[in-house]
C-alpha positions as MATLAB code, in Angstrom:
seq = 'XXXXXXXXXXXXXXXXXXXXXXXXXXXXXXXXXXXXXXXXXXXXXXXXXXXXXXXXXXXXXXXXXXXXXXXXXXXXXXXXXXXXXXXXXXXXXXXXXXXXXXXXXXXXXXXXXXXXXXXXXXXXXXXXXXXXXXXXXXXXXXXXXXXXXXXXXXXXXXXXXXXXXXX';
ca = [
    -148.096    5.601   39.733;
    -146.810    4.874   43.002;
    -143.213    4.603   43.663;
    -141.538    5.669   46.790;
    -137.510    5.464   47.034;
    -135.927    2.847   49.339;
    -133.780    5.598   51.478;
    -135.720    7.094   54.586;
    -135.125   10.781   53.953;
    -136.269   10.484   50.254;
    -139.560   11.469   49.007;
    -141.338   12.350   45.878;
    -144.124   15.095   45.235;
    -145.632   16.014   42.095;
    -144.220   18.930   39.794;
    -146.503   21.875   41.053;
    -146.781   25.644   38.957;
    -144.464   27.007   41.778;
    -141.926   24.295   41.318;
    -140.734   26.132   38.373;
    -137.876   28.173   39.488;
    -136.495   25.389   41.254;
    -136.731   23.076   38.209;
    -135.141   26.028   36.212;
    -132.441   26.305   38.477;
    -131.924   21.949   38.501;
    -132.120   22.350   34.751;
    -129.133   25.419   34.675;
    -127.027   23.103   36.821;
    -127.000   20.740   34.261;
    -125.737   23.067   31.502;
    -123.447   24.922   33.766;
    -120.434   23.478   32.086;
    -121.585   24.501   28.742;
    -122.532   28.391   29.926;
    -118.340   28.138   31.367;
    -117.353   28.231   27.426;
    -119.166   31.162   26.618;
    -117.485   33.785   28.038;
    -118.386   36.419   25.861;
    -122.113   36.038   27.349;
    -123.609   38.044   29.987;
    -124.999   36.892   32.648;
    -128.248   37.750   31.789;
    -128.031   36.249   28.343;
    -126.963   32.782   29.503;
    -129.746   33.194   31.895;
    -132.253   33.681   28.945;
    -130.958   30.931   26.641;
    -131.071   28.621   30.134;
    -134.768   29.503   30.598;
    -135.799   29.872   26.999;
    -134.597   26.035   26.711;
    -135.735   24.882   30.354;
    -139.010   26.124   28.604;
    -138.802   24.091   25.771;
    -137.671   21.220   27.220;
    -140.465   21.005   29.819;
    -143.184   21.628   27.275;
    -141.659   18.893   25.388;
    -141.850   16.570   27.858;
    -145.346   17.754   29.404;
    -146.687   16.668   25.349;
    -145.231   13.697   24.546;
    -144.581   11.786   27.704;
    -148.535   11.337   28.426;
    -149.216    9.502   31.362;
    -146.131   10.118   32.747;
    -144.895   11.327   36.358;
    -143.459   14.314   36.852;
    -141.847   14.362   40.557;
    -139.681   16.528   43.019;
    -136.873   14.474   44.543;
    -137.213   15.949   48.136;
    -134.782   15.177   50.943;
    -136.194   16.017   54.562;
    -139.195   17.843   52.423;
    -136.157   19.810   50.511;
    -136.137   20.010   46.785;
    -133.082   18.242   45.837;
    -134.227   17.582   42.335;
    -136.148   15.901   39.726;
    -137.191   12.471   38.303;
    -139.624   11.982   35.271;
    -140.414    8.829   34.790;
    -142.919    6.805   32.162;
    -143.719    3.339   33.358;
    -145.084    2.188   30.436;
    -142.941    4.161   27.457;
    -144.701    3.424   23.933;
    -146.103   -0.318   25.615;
    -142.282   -1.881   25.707;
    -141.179   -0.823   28.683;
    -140.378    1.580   31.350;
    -138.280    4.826   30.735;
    -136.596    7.210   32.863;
    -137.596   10.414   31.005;
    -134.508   13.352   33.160;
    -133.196   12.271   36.886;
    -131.384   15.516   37.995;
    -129.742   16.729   41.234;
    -128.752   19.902   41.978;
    -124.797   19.801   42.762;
    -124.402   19.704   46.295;
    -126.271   16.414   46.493;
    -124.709   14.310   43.609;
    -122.275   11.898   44.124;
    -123.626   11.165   47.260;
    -125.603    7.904   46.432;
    -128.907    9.336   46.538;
    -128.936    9.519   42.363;
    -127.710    5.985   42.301;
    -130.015    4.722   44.907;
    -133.167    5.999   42.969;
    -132.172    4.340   39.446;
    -131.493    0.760   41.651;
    -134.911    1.731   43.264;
    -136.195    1.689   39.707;
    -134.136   -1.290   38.446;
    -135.978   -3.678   41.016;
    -139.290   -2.125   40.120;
    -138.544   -3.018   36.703;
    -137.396   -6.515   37.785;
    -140.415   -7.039   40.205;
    -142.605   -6.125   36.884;
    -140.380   -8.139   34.789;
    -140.035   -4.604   32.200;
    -136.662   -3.005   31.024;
    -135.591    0.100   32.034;
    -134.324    2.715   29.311;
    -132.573    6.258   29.325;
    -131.606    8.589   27.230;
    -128.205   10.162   27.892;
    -125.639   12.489   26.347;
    -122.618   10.948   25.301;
    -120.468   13.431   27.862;
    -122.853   13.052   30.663;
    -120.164   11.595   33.548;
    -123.837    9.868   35.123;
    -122.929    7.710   31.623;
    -120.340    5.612   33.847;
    -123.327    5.659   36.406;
    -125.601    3.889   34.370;
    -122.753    1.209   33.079;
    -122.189    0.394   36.044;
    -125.607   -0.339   37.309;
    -126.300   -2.924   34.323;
    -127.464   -0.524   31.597;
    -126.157   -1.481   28.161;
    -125.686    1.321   24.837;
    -128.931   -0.068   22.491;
    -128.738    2.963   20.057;
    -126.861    6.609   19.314;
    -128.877    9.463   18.170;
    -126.526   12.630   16.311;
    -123.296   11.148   17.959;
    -124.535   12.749   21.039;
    -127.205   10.821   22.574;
    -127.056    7.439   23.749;
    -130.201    5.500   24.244;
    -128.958    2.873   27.422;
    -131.114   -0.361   28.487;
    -131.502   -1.864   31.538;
    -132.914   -5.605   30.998;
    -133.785   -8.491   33.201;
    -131.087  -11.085   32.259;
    -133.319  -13.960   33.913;
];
């Protein structure tokens, strides 16, 4: 699919084999705050449970999302992060699979910018627009704020969140 973010300095490549530290390292920042409660873990431990289920996790996605993109958020040809993205999710609509950014760059609009990018591609193709996201995730707010509405709770932790043409 082609989809190219509204802001200048933002592009999108496809995942390559090499892209894999980084993506480890995008995925670790993510779970930073649950590594902090461990303390009785090494570092090298934390940094085997990280991969071990940045592993998972990608393999996951790489079988049951067929046919969908897998992309590098670059920013002046950096790698800031990652989107995976299915635009046609099960035949009902579009679904953003993991947006991630590594720290320094969150909060800074770029995040935000991408998901409206992908709200008026919805719009334009008259779709919704789904996430899943966990129930502590601050980028929760994020998503309430841009229109997206709670459709479903998996385990108390994971909120499935709908974006919907209201015309």
């Amino acid at each position: 699919m082609q989809f190219k973010p509204a802001h200048p300095e933002i592009t999108l490549r496809s995942i390559e084999p090499q892209d894999m530290p980084s993506l480890l390292a995008m995925y670790g920042s993510t779970r930073k705050q649950e590594m902090d409660q461990l303390p009785e873990w090494t570092s090298a431990m934390k940094l085997a449970f990280i991969t071990s289920q940045f592993e998972a996790q990608h393999n996951h996605y790489q079988k049951n999302y067929i046919g969908a993109d897998f992309w590098v958020i670059c920013q002046n040809n950096v790698a800031i992060g990652r989107l995976y993205f299915h635009e046609n999710f099960q035949g009902r609509g579009m679904r953003i699979i993991d947006i991630t950014l590594l720290p320094p760059y969150r909060n800074r609009g770029i995040g935000s910018g991408i998901i409206n990018d992908l709200i008026k591609l919805a719009d334009q193709r008259e779709r919704g627009l789904s996430i899943h996201v966990e129930s502590f995730n601050p980028a929760k707010d994020l998503y309430t704020r841009l229109g997206f509405k709670k459709i479903s709770e998996t385990n108390g932790v994971y909120h499935l969140m709908e974006w919907k043409n209201t015309i």
